[in-house]
Every structure is written in C-alpha cells, then in structure tokens.
N, C-alpha and C positions, 0 to 999 in steps of 0.2 A: 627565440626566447619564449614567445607566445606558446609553443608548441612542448619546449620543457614545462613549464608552468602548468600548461593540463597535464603531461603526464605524473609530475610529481604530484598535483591533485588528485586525481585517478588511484594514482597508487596507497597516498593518503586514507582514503576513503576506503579502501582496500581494506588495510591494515586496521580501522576500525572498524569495520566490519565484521572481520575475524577476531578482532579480542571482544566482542561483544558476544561473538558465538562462541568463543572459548569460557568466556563467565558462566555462558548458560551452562557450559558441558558440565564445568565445574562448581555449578551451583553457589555463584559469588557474585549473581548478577543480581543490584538492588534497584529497586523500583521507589520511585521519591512519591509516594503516592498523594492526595491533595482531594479534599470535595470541591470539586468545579462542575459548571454548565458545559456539557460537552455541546453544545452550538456554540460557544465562543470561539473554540479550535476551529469548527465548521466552515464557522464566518470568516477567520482569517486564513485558511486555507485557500478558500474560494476567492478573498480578495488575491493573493498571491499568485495564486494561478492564473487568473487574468489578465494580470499585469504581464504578464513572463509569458503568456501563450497566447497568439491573435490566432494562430493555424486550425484550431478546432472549437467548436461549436461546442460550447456547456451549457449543462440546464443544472442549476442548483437548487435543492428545495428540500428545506428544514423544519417538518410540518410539528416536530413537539420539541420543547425543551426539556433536557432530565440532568440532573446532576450524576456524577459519577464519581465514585473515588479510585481517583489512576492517576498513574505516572503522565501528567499532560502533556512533558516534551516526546516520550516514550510512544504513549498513543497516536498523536500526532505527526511521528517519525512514522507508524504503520499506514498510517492512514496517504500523508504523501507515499509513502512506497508502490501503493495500489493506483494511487492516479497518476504519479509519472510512468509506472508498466502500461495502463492503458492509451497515457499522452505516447508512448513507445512503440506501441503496437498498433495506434490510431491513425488510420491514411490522415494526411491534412483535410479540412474541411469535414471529419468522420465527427459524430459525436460523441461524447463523453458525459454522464449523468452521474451526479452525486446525490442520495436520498438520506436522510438520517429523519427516524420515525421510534415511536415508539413500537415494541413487540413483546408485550407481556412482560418478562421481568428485566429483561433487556431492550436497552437502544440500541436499533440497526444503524448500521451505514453502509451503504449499498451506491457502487461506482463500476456501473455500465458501460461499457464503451461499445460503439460497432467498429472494430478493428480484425483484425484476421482471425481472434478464436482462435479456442484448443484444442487440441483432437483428443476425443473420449481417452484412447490408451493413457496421455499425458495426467488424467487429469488428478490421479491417484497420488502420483510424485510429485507434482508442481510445487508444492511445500518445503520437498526434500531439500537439502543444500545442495551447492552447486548442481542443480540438474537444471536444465533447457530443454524447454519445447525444440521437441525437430526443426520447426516453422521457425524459430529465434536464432538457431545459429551461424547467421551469419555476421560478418566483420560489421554490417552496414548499422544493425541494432546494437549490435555489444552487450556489456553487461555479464555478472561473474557468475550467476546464478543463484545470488546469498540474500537478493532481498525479500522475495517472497520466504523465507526462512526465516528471516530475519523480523519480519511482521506475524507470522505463527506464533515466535518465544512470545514476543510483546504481550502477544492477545492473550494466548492464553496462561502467559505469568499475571493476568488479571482479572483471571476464573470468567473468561468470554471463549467466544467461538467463531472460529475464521471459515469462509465457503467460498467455492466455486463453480460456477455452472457454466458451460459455453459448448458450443459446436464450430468447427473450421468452415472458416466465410460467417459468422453468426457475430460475433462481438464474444465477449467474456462478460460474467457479473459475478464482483466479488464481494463476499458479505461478510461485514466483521461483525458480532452482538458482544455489546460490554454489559456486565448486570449494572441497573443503575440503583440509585438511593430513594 
C-alpha cells in the first residue's frame, strides 16, 4: 500500500509539473506577487531542511535583508528545487551551502554543494526540460528532468537570473538574483 501511495504521489507531482510548464508555454502562468523580506523564505527553508535532513552538513548564512516583490510560494518552490538537486546529488556527510547577500540591484542566493558536479558539455542545457546530466541517469537518483526548468520560468518570470558553475568531482554552485525593492 505503502509503495502505491509513492507512486501515485510521484506521479501527482508529475502532473503538476507539467501544467505548470504548460502555463508557461502558453503564457497563463500568473505570479501572486507580494512585497516581502526575502530572509523570511531563507529562514524557513533552512529551518525545514534541518529537520528533514541529519545526512549532510549545512552552513546557512543570510548576511543582508532586502525586500522583494515575487511570488513567495513560487520563489520559494525555486529555491527548494536547487537545494533538494544538491541534497540529490550530495554524498551523505558532503556539504551544502546556502548564501543570500546583497549584489547591486539584486539579492543573491547561492547553494553550493560538494556533490558530483557537471560536466562543462552539460552545463548549457541543464535548464532545458526533461534533459539529465549523464552523471544523473541512473534509477538510484530519479527524477524527470523538469525541476531545474521549472525554477528558470520562476526566476526569471520575475525579471532575476538563474546561474551555474560546476566541474565533475567539484560540487555545483547555483545562483538565482531576484531585483529587490
């Protein structure tokens, strides 16, 4: 029963996935947008993660406060997407680093891991929809290929910009910049 129960979740997840990338296609995807402090989402990311993860080593550190006007649940869907890819790709005991800083007209948030890395070819498509790192596809990691896509729309349906820098055996650093207020 246990084991229907993920997969109908699984599949669930799926399915929202895809009409969320189908809004984008179709440009009917709306953003509930809101002026909030974007360390609030920080802060309770960081608490959630904690609780949920003993296997790896975080260092969390929120050195400015900036408000921002976005979609909070929306941003905050992006923002987990890039730390459970790294909680994914992160040996246990590997670490994982969350910074959010100010940078000129944008807040960074930047989530480090030392986990396997990308290899340079990958890292042009990594965005794309359903594409996988060579290194990812196997059964053991899963995954459809839709979430790093899926945190692209986000971002920049709210005039920011998403990064990646990494090397194989090196970790990944990925960096979102929201404009703030």
């Amino acid at each position: 029963i246990s084991a229907i129960k993920n997969e109908t979740d699984n599949m669930q997840d799926l399915i929202e996935k895809l009409l969320f990338i189908a809004r984008s296609d179709k440009q009917t995807l709306v953003f509930t947008k809101e002026d909030f402090n974007i360390s609030e989402i920080l802060f309770e990311i960081e608490k959630e993660t904690i609780m949920i993860d003993n296997k790896h080593e975080f260092e969390f550190r929120f050195l400015h406060d900036a408000h921002v006007y976005a979609d909070k649940n929306r941003v905050k869907q992006a923002i987990r997407i890039l730390l459970e890819n790294a909680i994914k790709f992160t040996p246990e005991d590997g670490k994982i680093s969350v910074y959010g800083f100010l940078a000129e007209e944008y807040y960074a948030i930047k989530i480090k891991d030392s986990g396997i890395g990308i290899n340079k070819k990958d890292l042009s498509k990594i965005f794309d929809r359903l594409y996988r790192a060579e290194e990812s596809r196997n059964r053991q990691i899963g995954g459809h290929g839709l979430g790093l896509s899926i945190a692209k729309i986000i971002i920049l349906g709210h005039k920011g910009k998403i990064k990646v820098k990494s090397n194989i055996g090196e970790g990944a650093e990925f960096t979102i910049l929201l404009p703030h207020i």
